[in-house]
N, CA, C and O of each residue as an XYZ file, in Angstrom:
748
protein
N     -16.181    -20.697    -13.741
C     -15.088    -21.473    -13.197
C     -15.518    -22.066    -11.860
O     -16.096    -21.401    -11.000
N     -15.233    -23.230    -11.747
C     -15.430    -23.905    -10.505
C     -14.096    -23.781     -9.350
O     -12.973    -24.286     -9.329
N     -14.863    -22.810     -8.389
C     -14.052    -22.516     -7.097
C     -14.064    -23.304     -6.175
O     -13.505    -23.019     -5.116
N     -14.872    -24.788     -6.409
C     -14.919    -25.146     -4.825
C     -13.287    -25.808     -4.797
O     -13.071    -26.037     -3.607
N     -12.570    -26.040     -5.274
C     -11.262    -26.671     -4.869
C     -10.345    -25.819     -4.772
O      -9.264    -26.402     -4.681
N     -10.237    -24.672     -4.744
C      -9.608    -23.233     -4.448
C      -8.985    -23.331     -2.714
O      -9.584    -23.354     -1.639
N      -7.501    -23.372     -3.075
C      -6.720    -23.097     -1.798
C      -6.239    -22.061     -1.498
O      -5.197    -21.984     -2.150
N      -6.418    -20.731     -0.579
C      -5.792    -19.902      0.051
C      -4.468    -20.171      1.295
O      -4.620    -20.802      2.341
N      -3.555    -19.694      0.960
C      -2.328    -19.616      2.200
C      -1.688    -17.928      2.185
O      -1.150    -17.187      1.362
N      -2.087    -17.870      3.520
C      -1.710    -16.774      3.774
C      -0.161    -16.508      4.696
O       0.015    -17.228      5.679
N       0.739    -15.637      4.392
C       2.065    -15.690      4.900
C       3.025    -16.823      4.648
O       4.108    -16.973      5.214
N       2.221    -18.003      3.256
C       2.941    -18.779      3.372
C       5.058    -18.409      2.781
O       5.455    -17.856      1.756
N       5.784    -18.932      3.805
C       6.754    -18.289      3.326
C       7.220    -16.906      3.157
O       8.013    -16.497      2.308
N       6.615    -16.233      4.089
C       6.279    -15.043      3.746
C       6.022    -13.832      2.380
O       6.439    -12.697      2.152
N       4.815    -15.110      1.459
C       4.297    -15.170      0.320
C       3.016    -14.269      0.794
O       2.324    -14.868      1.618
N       2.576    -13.036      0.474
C       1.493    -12.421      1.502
C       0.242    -13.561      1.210
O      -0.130    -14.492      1.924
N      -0.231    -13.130     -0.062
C      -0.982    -14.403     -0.199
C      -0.829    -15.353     -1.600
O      -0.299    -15.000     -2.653
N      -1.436    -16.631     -1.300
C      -1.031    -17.433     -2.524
C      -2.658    -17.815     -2.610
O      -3.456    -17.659     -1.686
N      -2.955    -18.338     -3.901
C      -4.149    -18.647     -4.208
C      -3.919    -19.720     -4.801
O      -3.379    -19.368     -5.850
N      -4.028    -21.381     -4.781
C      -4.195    -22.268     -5.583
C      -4.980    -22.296     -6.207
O      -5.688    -21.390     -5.767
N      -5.547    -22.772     -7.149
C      -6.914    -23.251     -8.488
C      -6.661    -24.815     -8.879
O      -5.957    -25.171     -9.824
N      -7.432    -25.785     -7.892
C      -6.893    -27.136     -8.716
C      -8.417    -27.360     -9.892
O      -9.647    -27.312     -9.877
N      -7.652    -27.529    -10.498
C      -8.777    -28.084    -11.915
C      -8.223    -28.663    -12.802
O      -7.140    -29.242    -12.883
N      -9.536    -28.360    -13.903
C      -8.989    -28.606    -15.072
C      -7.627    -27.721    -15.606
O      -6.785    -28.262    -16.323
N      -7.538    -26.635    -15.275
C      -6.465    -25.991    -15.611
C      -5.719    -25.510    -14.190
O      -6.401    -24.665    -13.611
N      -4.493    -25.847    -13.501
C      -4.224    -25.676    -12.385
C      -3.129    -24.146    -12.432
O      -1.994    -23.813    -12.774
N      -4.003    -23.746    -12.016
C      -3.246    -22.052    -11.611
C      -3.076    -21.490    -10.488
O      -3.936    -21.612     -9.616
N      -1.973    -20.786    -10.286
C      -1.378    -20.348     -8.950
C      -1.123    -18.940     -8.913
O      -0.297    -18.436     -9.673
N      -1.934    -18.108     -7.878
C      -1.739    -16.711     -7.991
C      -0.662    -16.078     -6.935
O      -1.075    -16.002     -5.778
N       0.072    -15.821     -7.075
C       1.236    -15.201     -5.878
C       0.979    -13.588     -5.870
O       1.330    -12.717     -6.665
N       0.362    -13.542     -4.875
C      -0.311    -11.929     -4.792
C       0.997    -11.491     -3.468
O       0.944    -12.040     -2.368
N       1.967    -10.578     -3.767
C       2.571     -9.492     -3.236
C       1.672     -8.540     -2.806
O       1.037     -7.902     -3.646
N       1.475     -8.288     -1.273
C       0.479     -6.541     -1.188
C       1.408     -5.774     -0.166
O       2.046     -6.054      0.849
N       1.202     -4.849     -0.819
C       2.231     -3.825     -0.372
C       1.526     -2.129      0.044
O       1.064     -1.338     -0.778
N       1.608     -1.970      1.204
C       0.657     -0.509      1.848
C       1.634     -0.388      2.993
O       1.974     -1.065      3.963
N       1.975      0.934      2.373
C       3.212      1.376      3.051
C       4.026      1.390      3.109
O       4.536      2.340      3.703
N       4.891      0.318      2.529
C       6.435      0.118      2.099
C       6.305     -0.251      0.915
O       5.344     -0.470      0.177
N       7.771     -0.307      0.796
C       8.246     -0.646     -0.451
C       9.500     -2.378     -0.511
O      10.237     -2.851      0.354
N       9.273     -2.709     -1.561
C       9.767     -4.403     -1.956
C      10.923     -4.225     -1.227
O      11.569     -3.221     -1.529
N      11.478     -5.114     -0.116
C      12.959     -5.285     -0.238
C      13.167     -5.928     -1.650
O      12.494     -6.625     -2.410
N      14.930     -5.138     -1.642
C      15.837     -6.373     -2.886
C      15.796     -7.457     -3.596
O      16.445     -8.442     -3.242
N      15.010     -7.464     -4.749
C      15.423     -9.274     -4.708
C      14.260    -10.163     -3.556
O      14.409    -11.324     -3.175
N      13.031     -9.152     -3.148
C      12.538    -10.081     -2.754
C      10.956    -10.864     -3.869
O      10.306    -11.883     -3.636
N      10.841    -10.035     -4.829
C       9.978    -10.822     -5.906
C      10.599    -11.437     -6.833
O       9.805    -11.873     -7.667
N      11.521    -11.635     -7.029
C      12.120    -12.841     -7.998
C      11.928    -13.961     -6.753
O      11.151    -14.892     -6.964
N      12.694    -13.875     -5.333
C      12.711    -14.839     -4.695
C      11.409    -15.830     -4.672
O      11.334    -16.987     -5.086
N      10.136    -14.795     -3.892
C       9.052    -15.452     -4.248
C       8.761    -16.299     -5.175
O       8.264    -17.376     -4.843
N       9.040    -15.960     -6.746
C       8.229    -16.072     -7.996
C       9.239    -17.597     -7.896
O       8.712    -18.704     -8.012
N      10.362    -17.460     -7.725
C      11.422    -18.663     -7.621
C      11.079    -20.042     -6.412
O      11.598    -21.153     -6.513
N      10.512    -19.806     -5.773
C      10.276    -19.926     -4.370
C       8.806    -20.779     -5.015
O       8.888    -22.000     -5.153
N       7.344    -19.974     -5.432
C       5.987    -20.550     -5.634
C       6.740    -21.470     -6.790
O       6.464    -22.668     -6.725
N       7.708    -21.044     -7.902
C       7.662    -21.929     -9.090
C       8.409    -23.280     -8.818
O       8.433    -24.194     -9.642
N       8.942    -23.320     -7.739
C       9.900    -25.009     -6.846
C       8.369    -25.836     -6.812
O       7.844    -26.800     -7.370
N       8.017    -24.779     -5.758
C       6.883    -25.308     -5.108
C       5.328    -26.369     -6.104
O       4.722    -27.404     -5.827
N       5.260    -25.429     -7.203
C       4.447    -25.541     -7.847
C       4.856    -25.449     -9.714
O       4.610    -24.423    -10.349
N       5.388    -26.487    -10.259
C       6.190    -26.269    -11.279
C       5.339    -26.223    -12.567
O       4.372    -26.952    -12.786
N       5.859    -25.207    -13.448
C       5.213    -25.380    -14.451
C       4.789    -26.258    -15.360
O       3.795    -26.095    -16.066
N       5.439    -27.101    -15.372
C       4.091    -28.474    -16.331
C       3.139    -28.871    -15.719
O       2.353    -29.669    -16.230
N       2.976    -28.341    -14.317
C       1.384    -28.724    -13.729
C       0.603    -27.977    -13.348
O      -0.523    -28.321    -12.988
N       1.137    -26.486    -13.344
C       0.565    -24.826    -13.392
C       0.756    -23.431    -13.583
O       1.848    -23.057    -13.155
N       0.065    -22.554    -14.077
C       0.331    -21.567    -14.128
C      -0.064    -20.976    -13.246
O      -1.121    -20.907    -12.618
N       1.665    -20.161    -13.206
C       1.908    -18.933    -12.250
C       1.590    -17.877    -12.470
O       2.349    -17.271    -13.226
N       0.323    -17.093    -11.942
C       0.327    -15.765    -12.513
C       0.790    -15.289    -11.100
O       0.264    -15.783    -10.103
N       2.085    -14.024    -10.961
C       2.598    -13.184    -10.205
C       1.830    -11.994    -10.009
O       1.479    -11.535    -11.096
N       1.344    -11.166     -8.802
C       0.767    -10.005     -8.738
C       1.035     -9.195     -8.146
O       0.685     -9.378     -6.980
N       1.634     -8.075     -8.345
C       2.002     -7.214     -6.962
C       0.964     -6.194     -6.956
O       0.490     -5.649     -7.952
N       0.664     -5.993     -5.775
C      -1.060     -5.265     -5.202
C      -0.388     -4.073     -4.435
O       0.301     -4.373     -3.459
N      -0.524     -2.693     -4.794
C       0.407     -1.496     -4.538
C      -1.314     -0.492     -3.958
O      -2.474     -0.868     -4.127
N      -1.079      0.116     -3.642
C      -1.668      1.547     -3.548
C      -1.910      2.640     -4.715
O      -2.534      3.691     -4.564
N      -1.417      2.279     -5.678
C      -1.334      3.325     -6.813
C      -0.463      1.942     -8.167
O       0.327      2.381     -9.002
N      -0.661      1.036     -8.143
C      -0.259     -0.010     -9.022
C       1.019      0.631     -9.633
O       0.969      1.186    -10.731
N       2.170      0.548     -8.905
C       3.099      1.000     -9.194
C       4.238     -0.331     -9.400
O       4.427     -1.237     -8.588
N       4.812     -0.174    -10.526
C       5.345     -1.556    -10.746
C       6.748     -1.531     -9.940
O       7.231     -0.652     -9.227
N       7.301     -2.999    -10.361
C       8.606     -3.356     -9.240
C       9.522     -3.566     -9.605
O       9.941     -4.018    -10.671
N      10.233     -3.024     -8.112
C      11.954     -2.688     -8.449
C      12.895     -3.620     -8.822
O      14.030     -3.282     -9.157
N      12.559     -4.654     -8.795
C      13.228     -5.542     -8.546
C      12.947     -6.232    -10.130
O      11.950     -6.779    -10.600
N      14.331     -5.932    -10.717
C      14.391     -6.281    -12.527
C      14.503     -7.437    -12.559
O      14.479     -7.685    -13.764
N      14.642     -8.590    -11.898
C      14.583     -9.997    -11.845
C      13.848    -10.467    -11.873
O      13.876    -11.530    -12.493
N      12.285     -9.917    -11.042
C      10.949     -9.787    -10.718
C      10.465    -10.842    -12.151
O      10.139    -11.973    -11.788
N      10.402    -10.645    -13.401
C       9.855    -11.226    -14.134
C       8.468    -10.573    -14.584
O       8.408     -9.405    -14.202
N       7.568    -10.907    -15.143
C       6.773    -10.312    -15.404
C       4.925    -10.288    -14.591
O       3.805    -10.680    -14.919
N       5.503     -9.635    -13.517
C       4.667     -9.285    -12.473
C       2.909     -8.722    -13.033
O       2.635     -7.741    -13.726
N       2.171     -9.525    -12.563
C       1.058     -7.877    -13.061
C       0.762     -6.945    -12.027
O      -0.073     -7.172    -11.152
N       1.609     -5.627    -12.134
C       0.948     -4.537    -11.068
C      -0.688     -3.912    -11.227
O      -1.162     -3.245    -12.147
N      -1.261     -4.352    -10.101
C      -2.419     -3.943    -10.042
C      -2.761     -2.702     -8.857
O      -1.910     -2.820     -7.975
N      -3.266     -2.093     -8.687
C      -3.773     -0.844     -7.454
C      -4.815     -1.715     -7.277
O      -5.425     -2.564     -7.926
N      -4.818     -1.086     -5.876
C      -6.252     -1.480     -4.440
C      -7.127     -0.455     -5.185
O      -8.274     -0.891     -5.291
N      -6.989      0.598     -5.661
C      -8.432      1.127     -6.629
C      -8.809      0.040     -7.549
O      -9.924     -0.438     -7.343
N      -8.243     -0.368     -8.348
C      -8.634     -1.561     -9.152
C      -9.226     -2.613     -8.741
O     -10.128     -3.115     -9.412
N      -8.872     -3.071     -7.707
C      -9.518     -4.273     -7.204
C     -10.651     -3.731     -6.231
O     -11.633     -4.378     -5.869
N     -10.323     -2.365     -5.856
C     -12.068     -2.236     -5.137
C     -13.415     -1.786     -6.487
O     -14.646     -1.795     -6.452
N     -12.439     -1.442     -7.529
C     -13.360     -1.410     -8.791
C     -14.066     -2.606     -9.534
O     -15.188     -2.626    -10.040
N     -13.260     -3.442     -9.478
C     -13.777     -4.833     -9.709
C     -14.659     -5.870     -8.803
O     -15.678     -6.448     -9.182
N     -13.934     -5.993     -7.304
C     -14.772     -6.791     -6.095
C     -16.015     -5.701     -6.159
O     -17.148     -6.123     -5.926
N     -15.839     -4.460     -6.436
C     -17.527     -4.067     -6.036
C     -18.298     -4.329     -7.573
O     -19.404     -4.860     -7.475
N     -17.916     -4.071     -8.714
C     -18.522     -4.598     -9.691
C     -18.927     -6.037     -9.152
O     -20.098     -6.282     -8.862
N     -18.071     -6.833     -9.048
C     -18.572     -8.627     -8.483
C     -19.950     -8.614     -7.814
O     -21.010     -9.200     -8.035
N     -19.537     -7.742     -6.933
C     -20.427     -7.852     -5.489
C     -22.337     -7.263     -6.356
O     -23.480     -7.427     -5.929
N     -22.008     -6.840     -7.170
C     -23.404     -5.818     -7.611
C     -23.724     -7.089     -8.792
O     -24.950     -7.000     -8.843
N     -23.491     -7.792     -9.400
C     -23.348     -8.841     -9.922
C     -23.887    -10.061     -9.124
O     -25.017    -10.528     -9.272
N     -22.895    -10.546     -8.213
C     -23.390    -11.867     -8.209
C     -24.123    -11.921     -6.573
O     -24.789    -12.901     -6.237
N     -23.885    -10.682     -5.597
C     -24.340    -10.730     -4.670
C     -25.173    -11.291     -4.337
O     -25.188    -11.603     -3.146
N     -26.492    -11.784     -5.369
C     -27.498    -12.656     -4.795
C     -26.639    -13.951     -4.137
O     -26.533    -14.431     -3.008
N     -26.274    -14.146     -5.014
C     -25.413    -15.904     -5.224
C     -24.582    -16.278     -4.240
O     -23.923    -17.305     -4.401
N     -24.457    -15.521     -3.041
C     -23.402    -15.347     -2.260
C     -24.061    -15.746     -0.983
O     -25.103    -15.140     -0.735
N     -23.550    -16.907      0.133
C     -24.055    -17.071      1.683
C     -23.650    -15.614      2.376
O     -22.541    -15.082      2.400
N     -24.925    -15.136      2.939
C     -25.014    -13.907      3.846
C     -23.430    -13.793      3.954
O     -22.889    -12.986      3.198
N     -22.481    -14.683      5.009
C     -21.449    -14.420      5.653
C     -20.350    -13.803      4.862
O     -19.655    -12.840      5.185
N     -20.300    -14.610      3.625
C     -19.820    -13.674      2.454
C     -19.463    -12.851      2.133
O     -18.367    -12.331      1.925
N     -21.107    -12.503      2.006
C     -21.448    -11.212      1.702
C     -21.050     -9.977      2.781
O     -20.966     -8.763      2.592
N     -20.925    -10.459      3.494
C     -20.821     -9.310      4.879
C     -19.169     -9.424      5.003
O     -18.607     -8.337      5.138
N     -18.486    -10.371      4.980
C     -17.411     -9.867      4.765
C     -16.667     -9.218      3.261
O     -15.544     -8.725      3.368
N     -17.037     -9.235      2.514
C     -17.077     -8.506      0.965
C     -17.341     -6.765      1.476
O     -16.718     -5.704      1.442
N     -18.511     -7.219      1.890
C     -19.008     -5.676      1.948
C     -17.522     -5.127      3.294
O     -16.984     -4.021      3.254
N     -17.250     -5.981      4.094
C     -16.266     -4.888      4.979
C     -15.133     -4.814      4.708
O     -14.475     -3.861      5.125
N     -14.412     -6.068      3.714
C     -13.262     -5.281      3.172
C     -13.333     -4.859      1.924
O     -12.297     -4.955      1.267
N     -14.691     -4.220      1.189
C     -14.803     -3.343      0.172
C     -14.221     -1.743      0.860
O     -13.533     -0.856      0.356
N     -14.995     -1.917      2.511
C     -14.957     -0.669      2.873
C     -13.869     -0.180      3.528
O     -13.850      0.906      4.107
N     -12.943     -0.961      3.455
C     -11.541     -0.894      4.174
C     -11.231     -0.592      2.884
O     -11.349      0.618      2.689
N     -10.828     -1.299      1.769
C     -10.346     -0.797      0.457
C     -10.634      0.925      0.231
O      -9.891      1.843     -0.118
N     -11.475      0.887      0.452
C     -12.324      2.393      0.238
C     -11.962      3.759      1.107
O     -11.985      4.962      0.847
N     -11.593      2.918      2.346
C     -10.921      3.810      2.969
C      -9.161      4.024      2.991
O      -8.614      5.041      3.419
N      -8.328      2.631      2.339
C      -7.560      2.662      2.140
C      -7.254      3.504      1.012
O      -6.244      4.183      1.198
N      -7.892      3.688     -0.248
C      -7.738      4.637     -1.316
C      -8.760      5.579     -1.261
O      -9.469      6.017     -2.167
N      -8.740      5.795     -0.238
C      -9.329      7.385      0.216
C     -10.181      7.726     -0.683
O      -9.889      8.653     -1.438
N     -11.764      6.874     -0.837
C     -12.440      7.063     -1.426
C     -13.668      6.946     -0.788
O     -14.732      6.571     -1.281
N     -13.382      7.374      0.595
C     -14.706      7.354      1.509
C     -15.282      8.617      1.487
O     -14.439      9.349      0.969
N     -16.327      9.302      1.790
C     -17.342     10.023      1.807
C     -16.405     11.330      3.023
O     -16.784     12.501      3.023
N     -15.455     10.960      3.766
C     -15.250     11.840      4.817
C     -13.783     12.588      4.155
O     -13.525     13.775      4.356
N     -13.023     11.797      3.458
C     -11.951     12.164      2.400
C     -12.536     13.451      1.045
O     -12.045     14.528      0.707
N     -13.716     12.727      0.580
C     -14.204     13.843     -0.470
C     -14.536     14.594     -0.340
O     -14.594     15.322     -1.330
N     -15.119     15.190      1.116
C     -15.525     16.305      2.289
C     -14.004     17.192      1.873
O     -13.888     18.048      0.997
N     -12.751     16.584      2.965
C     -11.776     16.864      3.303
C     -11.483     17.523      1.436
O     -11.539     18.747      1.319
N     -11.284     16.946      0.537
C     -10.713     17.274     -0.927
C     -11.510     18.588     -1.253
O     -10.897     19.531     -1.754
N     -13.008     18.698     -0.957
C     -13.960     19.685     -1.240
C     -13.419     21.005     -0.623
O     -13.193     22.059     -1.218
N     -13.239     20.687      0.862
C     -12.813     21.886      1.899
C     -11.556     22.158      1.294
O     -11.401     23.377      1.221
N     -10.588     21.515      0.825
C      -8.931     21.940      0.557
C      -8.895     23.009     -0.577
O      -8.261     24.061     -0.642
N     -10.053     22.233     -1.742
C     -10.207     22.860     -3.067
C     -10.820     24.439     -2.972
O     -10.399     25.424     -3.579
N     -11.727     24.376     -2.204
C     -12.462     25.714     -2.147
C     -11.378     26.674     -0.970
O     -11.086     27.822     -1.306
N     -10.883     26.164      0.265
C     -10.258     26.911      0.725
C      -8.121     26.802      1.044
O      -7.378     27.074      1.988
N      -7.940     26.266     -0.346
C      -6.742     26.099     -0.632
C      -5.572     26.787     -0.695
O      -4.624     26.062     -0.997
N      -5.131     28.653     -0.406
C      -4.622     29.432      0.180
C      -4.324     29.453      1.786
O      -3.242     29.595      2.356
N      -5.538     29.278      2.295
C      -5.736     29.394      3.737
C      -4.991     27.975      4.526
O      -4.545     27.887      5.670
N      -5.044     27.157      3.658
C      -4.977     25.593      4.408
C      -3.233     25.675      3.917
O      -2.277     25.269      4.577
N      -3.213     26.189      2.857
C      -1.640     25.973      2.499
C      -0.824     26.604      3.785
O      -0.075     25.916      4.479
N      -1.052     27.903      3.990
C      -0.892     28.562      4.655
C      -0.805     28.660      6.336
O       0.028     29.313      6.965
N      -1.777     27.921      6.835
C      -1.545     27.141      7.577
C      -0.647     25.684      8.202
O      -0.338     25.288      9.325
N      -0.510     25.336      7.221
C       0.084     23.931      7.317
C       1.445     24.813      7.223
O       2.251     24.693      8.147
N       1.665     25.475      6.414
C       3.385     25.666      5.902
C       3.681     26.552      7.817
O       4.691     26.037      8.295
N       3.242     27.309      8.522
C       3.538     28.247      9.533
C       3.756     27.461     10.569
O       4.589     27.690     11.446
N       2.625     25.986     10.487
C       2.399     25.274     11.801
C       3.228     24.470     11.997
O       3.658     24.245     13.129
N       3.802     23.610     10.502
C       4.484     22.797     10.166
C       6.342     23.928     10.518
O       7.147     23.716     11.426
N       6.391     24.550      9.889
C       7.403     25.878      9.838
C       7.996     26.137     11.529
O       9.147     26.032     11.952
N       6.915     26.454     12.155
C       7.222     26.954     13.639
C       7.503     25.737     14.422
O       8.586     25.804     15.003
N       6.839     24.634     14.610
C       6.973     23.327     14.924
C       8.717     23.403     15.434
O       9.356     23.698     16.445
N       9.087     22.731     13.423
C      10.199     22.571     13.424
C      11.126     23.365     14.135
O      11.907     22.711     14.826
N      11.265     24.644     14.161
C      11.911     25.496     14.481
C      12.117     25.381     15.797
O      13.274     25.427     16.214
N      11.107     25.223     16.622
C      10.867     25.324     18.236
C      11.635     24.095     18.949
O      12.340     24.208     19.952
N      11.277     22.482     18.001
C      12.156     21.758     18.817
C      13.272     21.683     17.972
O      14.043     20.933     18.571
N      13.899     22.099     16.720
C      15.262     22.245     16.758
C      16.085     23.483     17.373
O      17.251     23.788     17.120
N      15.030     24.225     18.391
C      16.079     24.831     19.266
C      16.170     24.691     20.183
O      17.140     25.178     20.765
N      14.943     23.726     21.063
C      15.570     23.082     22.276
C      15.991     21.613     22.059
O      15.870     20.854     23.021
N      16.424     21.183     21.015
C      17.142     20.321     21.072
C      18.809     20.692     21.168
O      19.572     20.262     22.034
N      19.145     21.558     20.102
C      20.063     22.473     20.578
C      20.395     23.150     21.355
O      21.595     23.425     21.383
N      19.580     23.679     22.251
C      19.870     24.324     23.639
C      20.214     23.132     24.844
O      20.995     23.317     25.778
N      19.444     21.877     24.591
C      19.179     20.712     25.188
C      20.996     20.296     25.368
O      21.603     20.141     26.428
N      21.491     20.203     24.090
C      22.907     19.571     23.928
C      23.587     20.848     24.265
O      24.426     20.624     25.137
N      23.564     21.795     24.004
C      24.189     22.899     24.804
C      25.858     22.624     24.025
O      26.690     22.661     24.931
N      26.305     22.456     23.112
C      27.326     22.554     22.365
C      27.080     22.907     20.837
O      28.068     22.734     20.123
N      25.878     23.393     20.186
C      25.885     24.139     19.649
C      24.988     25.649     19.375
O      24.022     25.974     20.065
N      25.312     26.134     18.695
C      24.595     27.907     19.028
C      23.804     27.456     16.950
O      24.122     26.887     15.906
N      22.670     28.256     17.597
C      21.862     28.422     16.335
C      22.298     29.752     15.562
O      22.470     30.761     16.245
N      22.442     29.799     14.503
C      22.304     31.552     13.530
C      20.929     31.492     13.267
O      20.250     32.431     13.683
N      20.569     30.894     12.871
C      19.548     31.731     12.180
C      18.042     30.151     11.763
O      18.251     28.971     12.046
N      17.219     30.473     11.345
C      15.895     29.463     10.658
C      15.329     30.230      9.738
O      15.335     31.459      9.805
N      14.997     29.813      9.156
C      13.937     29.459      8.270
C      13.276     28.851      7.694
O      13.755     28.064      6.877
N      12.141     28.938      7.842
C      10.856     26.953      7.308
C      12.058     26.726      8.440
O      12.607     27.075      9.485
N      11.959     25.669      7.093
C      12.755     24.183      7.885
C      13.825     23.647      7.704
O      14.192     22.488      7.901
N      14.666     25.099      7.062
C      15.742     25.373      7.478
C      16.487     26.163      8.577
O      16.359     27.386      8.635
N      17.409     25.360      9.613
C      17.704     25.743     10.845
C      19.564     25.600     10.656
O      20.189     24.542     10.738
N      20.133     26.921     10.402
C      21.048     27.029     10.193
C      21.835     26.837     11.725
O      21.098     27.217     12.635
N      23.028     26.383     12.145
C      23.417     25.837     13.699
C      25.124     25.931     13.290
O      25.648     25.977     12.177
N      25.779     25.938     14.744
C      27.334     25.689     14.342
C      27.819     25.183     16.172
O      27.337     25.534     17.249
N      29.057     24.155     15.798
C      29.281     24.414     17.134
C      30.192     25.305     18.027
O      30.966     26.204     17.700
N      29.873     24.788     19.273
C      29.803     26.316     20.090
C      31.596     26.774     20.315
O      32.079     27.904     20.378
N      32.185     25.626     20.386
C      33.581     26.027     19.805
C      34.236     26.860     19.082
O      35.264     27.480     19.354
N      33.349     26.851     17.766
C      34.140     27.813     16.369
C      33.354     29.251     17.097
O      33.499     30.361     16.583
């Protein structure tokens, strides 16, 4: 496929990104990416409504994409028929590309490929310092539970009682975990 007439807009509309394709066959990619939140309401039909004004179908196809963390599809039942894809997927594929056509590629390219392969990589926690961390959890997975639940446990406990002592109108009974039973100081 011939890319040199390939338009990128980024935030257009607050469209995260859009990809034009003018050619022989004119296609339009409306890529949704989403890390960390989740869709407002009604906001991927809007889009899909929004690129298809913009760009109407007797002169292209719309392919819709929403780009998740775990390709988790969308809430939004109006949405239409979205393709949910995961950032594992696409770092599975751009690095397949990259081992492929990497010759074919101007240095600058290439060097940016390679750094948001490695952001991908670290975004789906598939870096070398994560599989360490998974190794240590697996082999010492009692101890770490155990830890986390006391540290996490006492934490809580400590500032929900000087927050309560802080307001000084209510009296604590009792905690546990992270449950902190309280009443006020009235009754």
């Amino acid at each position: 496929m011939d890319l040199s007439d390939v338009e990128v807009r980024r935030e257009w509309r607050n469209v995260d990104i859009l990809v034009v394709i003018h050619g022989r066959r004119n296609i339009v990619f409306l890529i949704e990416n989403k890390i960390g939140s989740g869709e407002a309401h009604g906001q991927l039909s809007r889009y899909r409504k929004l690129v298809a004004d913009e760009f109407p179908s007797s002169n292209f196809v719309l392919v819709p994409m929403f780009l998740t963390i775990d390709g988790q599809s969308t809430n939004d039942e109006e949405a239409g028929d979205y393709l949910c894809y995961s950032h594992a997927q696409l770092l599975a594929t751009l690095s397949r590309i990259m081992e492929q056509r990497r010759s074919q590629m101007p240095e600058a390219v290439a060097v940016f490929m390679d750094h948001y392969l490695e952001t991908l990589r670290r975004l789906t926690m598939q870096d070398d310092l994560v599989e360490l961390c998974k190794t240590i959890y697996r082999k010492n997975k009692k101890a770490i539970d155990l830890i986390v639940k006391h540290g996490l446990t006492s934490e809580f406990e400590r500032i929900a009682g000087e927050v309560l002592a802080l307001d000084g109108s209510f009296e604590m009974l009792c905690s546990r975990g992270s449950d902190v039973w309280f009443i006020p100081q009235a009754w």
